[in-house]
C-alpha positions, -999 to +999 in steps of 0.1 A: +103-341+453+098-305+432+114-292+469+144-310+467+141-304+428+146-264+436+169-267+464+196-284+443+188-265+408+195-229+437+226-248+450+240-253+415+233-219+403+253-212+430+282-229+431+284-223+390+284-182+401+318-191+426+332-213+401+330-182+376+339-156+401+371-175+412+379-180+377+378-146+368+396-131+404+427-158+392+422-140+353+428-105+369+452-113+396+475-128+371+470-098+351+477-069+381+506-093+389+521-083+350+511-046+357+527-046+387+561-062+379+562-038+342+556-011+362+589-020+387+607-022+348+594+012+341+609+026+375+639+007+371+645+025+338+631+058+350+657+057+379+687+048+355+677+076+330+682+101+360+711+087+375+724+088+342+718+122+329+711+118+294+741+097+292+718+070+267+693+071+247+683+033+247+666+014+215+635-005+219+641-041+239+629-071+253+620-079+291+613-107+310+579-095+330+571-130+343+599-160+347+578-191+350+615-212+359+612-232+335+643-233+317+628-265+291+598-240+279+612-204+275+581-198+256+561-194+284+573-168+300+557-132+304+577-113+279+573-076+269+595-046+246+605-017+266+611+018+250+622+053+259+619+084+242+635+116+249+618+150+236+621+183+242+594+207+258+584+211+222+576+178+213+607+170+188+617+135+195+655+136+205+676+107+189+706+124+207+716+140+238+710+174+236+738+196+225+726+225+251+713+224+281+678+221+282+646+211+297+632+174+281+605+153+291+618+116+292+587+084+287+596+045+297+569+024+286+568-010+281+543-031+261+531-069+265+504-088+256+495-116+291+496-156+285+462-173+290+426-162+286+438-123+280+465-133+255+445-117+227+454-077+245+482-058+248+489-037+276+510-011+284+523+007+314+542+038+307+559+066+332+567+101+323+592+129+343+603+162+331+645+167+337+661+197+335+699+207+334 
């Protein structure tokens, strides 16, 4: 009786450790799935910025991340504010296209804080390139 006491206390030990385990791989595949589609946003922007060249300098907005398609509940979608800020090799901030030619170093980063157990954090993925003339 103690045998079969110990083998079913070891087999629920164990299945409570891949219960947890499966709960927390879901956790942090939902949450490289967010990284992964803010950082196609980030390139997105990047790439428009150097098609572009300098023609915008765009205010902070709001992205989808993560469409759930369901039009009933937009509130549970993945949502996240993407910036860009120009600056010289300096570090001044540029709030216009530069009058002269010159060097700048251009940052897309976009912020969001996950749905579910991680709602709590924000995260941020952010890309940086240097452009010049």
């Amino acid at each position: 009786m103690i045998e079969v006491m110990v083998a079913m206390s070891v087999v629920l030990l164990g299945s409570i450790s891949t219960i947890g385990l499966i709960t927390q791989s879901k956790v942090i595949s939902y949450s490289e799935r967010d990284r992964a589609r803010a950082h196609q946003i980030v390139m997105k922007e990047m790439e428009k910025v150097r098609r572009q060249l300098f023609s915008q300098v765009a205010p902070a907005t709001e992205v989808t991340l993560w469409d759930n398609k369901t039009p009933d509940d937009p509130t549970d979608d993945t949502v996240g504010t993407l910036e860009m800020h120009m600056r010289t090799l300096g570090g001044v901030t540029l709030a216009k296209l530069p009058e002269a030619p010159q060097a700048v170093s251009v940052e897309v980063s976009l912020t969001w804080s996950p749905r579910g157990s991680m709602s709590g954090r924000k995260f941020t993925e952010r890309l940086v390139t240097y452009i010049a003339p």
